[in-house]
N, CA, C and O atoms as a DFTB+ gen file, in Angstrom:
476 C
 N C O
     1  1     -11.047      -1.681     -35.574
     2  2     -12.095      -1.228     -36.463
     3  2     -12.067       0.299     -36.519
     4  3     -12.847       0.988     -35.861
     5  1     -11.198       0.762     -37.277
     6  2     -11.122       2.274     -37.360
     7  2     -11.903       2.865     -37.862
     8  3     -11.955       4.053     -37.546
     9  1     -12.960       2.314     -38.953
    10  2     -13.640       3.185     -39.220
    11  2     -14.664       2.210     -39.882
    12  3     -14.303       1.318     -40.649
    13  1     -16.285       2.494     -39.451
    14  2     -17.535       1.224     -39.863
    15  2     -18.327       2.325     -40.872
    16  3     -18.196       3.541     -41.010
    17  1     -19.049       1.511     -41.395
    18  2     -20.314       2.475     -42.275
    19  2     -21.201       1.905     -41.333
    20  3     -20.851       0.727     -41.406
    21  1     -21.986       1.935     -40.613
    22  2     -23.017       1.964     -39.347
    23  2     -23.372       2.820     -39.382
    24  3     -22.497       3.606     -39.018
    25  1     -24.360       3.370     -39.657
    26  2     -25.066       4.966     -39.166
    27  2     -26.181       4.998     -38.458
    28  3     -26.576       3.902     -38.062
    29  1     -26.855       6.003     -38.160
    30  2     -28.206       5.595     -36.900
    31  2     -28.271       4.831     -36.197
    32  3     -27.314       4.317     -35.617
    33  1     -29.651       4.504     -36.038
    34  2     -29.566       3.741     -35.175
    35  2     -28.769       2.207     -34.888
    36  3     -28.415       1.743     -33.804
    37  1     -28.604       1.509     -36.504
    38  2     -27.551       1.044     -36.460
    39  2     -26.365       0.486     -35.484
    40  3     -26.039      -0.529     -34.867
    41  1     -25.805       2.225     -35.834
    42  2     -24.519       2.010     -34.957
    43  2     -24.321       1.981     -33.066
    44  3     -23.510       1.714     -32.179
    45  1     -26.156       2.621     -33.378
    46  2     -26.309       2.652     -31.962
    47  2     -26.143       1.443     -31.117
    48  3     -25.498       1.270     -30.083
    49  1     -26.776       0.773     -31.712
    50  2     -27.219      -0.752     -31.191
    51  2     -25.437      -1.601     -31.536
    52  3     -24.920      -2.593     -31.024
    53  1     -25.141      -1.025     -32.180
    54  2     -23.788      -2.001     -32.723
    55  2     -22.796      -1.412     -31.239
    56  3     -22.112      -2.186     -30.569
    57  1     -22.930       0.214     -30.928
    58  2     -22.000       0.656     -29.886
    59  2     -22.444      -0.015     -28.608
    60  3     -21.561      -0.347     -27.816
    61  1     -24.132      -0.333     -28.215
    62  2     -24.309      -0.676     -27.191
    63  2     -23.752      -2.115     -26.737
    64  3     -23.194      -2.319     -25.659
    65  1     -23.986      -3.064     -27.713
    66  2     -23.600      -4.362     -27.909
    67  2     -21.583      -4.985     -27.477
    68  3     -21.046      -5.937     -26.910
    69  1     -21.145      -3.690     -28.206
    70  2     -19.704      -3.402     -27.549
    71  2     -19.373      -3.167     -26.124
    72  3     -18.283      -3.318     -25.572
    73  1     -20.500      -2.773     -25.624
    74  2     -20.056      -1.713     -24.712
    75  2     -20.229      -3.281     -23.218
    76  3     -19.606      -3.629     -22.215
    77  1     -21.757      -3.836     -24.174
    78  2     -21.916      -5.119     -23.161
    79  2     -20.945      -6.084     -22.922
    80  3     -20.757      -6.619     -21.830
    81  1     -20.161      -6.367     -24.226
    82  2     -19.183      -7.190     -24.398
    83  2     -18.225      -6.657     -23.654
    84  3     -17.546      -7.491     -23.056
    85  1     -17.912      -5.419     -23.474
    86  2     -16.660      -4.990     -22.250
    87  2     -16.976      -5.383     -20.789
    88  3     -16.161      -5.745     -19.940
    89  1     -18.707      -5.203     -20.619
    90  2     -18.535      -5.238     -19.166
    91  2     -18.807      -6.834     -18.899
    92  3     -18.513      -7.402     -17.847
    93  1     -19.404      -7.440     -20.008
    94  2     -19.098      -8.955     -19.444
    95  2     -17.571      -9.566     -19.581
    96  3     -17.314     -10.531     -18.861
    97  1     -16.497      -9.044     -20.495
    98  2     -15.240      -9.242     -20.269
    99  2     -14.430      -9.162     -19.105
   100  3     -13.683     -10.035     -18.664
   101  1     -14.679      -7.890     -18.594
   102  2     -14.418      -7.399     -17.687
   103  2     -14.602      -8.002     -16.532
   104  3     -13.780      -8.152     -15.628
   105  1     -16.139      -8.481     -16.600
   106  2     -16.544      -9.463     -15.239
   107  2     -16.116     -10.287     -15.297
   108  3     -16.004     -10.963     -14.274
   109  1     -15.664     -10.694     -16.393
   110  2     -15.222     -12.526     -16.382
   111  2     -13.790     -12.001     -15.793
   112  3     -13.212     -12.420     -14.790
   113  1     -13.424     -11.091     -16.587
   114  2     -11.518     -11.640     -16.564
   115  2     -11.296     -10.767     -15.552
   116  3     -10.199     -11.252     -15.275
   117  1     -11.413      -9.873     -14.752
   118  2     -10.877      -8.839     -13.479
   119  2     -11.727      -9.163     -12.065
   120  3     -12.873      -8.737     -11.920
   121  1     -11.163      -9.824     -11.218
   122  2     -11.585     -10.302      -9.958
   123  2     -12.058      -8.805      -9.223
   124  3     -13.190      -8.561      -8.805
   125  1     -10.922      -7.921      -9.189
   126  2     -11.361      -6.347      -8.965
   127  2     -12.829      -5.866      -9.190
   128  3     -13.757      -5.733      -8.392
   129  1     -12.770      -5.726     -10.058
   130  2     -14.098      -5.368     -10.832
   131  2     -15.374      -5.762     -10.271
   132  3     -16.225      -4.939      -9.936
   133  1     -15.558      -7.448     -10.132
   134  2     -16.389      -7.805      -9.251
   135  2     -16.207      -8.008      -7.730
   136  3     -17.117      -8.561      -7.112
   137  1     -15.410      -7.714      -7.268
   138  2     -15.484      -6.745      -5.797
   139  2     -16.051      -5.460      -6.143
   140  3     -17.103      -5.024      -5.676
   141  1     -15.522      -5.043      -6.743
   142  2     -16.206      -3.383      -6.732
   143  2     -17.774      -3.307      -6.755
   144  3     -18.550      -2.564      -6.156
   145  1     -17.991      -4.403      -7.716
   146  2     -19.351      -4.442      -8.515
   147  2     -20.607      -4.757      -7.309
   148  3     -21.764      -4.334      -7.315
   149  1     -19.882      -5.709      -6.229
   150  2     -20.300      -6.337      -4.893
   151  2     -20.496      -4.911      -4.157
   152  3     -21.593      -4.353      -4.130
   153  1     -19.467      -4.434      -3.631
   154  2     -19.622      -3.371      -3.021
   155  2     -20.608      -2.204      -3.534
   156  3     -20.818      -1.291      -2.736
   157  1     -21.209      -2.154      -4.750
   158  2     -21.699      -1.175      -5.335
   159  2     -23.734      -1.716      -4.758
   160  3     -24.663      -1.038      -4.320
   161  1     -23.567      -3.469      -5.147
   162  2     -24.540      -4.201      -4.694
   163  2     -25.462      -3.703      -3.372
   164  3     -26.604      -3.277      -3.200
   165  1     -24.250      -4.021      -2.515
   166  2     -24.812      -3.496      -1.309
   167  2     -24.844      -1.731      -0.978
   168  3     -25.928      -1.317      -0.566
   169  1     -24.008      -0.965      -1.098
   170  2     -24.093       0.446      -0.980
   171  2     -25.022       1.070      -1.900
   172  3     -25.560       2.118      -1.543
   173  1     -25.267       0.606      -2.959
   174  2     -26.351       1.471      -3.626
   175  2     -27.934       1.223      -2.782
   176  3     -28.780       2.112      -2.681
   177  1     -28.074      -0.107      -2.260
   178  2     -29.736       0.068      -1.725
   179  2     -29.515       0.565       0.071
   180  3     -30.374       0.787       0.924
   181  1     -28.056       0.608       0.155
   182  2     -28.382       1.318       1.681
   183  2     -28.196       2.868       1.475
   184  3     -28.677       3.742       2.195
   185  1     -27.243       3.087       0.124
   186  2     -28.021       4.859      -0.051
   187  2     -29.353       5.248      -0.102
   188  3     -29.653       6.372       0.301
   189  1     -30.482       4.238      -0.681
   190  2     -31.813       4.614      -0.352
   191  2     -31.985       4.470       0.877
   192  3     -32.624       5.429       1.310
   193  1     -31.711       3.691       1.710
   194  2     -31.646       3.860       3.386
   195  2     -31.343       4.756       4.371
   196  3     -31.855       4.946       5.474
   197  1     -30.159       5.435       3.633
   198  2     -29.474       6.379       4.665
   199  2     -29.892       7.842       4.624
   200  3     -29.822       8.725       5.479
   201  1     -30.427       7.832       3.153
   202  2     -30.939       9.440       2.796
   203  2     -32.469       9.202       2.356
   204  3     -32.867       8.122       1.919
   205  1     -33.317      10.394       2.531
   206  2     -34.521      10.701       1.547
   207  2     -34.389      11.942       0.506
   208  3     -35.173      12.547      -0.225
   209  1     -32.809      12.025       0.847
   210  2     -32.354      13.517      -0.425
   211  2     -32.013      13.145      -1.689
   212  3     -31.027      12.412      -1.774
   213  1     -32.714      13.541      -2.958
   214  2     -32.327      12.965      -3.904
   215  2     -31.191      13.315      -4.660
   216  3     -30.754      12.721      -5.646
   217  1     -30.701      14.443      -4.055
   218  2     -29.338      14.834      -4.659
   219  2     -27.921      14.128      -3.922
   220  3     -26.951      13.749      -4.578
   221  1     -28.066      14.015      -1.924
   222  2     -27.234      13.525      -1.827
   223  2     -27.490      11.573      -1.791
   224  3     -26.710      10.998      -1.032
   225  1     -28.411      10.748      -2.488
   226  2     -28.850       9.768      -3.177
   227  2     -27.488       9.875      -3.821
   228  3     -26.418       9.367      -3.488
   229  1     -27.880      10.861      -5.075
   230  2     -27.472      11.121      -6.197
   231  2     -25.565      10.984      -6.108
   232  3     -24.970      10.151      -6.792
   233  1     -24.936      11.822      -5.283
   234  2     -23.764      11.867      -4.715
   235  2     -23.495      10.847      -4.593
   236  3     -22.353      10.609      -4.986
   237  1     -24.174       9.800      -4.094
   238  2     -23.418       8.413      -3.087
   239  2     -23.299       7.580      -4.238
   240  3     -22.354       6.856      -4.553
   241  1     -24.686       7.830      -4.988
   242  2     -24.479       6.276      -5.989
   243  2     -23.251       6.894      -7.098
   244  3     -22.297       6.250      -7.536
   245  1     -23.526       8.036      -7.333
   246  2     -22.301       8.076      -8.426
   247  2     -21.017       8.008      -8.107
   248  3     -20.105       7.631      -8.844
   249  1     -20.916       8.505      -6.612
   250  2     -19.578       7.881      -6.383
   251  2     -19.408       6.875      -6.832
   252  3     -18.458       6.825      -7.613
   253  1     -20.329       5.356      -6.562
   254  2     -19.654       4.638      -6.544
   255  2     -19.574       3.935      -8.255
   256  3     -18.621       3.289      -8.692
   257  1     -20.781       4.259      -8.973
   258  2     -20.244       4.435     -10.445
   259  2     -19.160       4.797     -10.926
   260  3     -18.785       4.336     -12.004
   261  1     -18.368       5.770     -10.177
   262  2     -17.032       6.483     -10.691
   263  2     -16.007       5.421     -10.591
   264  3     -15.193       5.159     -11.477
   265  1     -16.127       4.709      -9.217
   266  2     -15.327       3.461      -9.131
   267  2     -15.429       2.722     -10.265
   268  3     -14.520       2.422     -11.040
   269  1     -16.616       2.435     -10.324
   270  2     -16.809       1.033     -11.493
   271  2     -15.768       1.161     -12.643
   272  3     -14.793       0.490     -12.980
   273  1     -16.623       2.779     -13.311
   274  2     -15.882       3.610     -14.901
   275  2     -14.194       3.393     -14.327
   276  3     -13.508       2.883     -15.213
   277  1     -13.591       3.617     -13.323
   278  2     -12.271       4.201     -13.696
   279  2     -11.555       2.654     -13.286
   280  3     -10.352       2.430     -13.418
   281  1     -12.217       1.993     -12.943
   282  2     -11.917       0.807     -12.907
   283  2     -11.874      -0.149     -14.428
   284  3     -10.990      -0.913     -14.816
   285  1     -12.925       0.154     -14.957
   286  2     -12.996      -0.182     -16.781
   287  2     -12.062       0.469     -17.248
   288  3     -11.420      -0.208     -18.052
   289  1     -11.586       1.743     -17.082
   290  2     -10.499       2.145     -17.839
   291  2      -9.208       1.333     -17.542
   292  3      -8.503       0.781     -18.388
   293  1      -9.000       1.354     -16.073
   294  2      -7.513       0.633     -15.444
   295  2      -7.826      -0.974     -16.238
   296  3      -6.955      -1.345     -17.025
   297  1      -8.418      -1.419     -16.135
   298  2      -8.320      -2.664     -16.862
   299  2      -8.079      -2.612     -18.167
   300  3      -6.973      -2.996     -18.547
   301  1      -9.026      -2.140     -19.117
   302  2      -8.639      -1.559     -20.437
   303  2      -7.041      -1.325     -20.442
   304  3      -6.398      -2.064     -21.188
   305  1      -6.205      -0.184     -19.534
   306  2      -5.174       0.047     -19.823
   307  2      -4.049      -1.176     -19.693
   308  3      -2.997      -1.328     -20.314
   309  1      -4.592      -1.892     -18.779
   310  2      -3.615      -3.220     -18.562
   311  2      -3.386      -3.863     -19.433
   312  3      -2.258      -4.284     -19.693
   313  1      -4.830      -4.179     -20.357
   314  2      -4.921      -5.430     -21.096
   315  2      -4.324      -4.638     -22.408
   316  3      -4.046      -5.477     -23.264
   317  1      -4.045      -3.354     -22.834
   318  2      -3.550      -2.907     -23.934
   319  2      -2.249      -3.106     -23.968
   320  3      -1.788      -3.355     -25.082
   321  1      -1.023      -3.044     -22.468
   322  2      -0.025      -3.208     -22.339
   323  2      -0.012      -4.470     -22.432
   324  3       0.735      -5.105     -23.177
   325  1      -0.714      -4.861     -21.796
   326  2      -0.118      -6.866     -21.475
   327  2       0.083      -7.503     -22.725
   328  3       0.956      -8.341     -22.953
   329  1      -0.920      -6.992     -23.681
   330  2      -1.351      -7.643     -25.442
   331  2       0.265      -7.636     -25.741
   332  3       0.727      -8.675     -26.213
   333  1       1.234      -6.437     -25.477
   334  2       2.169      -6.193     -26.148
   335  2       3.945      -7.524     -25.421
   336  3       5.019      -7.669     -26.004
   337  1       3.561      -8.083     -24.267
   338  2       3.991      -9.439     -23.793
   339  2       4.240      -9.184     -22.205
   340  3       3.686      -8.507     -21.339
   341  1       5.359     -10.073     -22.260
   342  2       5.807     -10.302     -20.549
   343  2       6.198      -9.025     -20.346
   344  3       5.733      -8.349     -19.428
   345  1       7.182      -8.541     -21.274
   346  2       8.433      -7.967     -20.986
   347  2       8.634      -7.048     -19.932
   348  3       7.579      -6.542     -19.552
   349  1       9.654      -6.666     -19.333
   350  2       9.062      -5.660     -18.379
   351  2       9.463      -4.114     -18.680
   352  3      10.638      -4.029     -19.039
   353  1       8.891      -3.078     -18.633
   354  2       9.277      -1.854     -19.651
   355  2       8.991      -0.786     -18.587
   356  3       7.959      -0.805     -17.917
   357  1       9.828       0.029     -18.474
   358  2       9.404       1.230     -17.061
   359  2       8.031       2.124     -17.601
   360  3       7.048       2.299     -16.880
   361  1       8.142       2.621     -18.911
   362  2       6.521       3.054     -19.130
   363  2       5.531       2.166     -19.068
   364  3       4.352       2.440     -18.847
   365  1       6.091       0.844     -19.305
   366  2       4.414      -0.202     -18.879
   367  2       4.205       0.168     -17.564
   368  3       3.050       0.247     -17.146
   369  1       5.212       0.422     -16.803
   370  2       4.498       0.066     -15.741
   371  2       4.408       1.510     -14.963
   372  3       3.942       1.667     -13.835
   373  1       4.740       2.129     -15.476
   374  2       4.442       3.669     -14.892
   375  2       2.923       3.595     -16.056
   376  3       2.320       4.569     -15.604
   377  1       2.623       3.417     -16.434
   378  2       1.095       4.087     -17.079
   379  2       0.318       2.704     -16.333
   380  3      -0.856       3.073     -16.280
   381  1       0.379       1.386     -15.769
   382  2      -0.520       0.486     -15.308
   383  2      -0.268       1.132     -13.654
   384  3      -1.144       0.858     -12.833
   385  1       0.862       1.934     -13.222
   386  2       0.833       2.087     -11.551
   387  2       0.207       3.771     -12.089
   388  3       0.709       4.736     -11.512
   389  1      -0.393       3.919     -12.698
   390  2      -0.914       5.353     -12.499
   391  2      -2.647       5.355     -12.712
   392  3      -3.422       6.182     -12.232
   393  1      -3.106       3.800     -13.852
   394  2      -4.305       3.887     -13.778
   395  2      -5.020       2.996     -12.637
   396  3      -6.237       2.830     -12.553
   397  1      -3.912       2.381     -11.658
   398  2      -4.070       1.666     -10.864
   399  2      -4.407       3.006      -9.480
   400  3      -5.264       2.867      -8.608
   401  1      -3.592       4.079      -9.605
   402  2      -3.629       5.392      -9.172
   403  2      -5.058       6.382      -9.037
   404  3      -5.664       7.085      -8.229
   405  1      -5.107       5.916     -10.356
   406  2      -7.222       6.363     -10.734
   407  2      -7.835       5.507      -9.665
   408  3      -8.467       5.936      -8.700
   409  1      -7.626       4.482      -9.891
   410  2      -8.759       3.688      -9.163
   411  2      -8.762       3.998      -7.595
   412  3      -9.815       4.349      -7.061
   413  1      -7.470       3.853      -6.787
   414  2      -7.444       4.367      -5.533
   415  2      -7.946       5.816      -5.661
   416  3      -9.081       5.711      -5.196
   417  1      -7.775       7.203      -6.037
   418  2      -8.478       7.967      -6.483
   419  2      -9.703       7.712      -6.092
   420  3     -10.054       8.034      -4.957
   421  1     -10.632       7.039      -7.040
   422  2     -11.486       7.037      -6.623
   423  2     -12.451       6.507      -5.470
   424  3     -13.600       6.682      -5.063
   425  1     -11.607       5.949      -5.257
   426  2     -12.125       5.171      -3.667
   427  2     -11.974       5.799      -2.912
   428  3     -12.822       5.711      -2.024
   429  1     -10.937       6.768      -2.712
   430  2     -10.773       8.401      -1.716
   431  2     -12.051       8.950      -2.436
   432  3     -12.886       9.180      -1.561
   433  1     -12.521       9.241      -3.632
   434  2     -13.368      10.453      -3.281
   435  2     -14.701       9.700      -3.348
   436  3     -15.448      10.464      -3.961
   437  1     -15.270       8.768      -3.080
   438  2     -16.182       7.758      -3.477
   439  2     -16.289       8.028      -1.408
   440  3     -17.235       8.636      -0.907
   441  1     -15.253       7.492      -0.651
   442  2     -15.107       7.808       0.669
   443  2     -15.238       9.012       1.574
   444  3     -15.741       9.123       2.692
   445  1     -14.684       9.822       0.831
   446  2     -15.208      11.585       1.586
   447  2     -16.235      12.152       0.812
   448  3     -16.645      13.297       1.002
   449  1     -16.647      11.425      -0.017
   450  2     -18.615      11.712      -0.267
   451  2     -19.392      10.805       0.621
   452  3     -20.466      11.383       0.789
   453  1     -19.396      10.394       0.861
   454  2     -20.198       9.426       1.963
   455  2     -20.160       9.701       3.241
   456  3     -21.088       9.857       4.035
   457  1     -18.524       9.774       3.455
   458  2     -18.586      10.792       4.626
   459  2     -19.051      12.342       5.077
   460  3     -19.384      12.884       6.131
   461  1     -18.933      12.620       4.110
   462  2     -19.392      14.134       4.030
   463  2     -21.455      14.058       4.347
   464  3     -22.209      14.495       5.216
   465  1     -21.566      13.494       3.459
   466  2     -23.275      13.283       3.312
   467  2     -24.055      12.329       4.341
   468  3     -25.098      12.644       4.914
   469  1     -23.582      11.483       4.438
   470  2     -23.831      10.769       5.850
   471  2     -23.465      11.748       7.730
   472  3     -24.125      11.838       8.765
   473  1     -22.342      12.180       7.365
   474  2     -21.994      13.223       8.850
   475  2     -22.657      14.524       9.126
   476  3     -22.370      15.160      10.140
């Protein structure tokens, strides 16, 4: 859909509706995802536990939001290659082992924020 006539609020509601449809895709079809989503379960109400600071709150949970997002992207990037078949192609798989790269990424810095703010 390259290009809609949607305007205002409209398109607002039309972008949000998309945006739901990704993350229930996502939940259905990436086992990942809902690990992450688990882990986010429990670490977000023991960041209200561990701190009364609302900034380093703030730090912990977005870490682990960052996981979630770069995790939606790595999937996104998979399912754009995979659409295209089996085959096996050295840029497929250098751009799926690099957004696979993001995601560890972020689990390092999702990890030395917690550590940092917790120590």
């Amino acid at each position: 859909m390259a290009y809609s006539n949607h305007r205002g609020l409209t398109r607002v509601i039309k972008a949000f509706g998309y945006s739901w449809n990704g993350l229930r895709s996502t939940f259905r079809h990436e086992e990942a995802f809902r690990q992450e989503l688990l882990l986010c379960l429990v670490l977000v109400p023991a960041a209200f536990l561990l701190t009364d600071v609302g900034l380093e709150r703030a730090l912990l949970i977005g870490s682990l939001f960052l996981i979630l997002i770069v995790e939606l992207l790595n999937s996104g990037i998979e399912a754009a290659i995979d659409r295209f078949g089996d085959e096996l192609h050295e840029l497929s798989a250098r751009a799926k082992d690099m957004a696979s790269a993001a995601v560890l990424l972020s689990f390092i810095h999702a990890g030395v924020i917690w550590l940092l703010v917790l120590l």
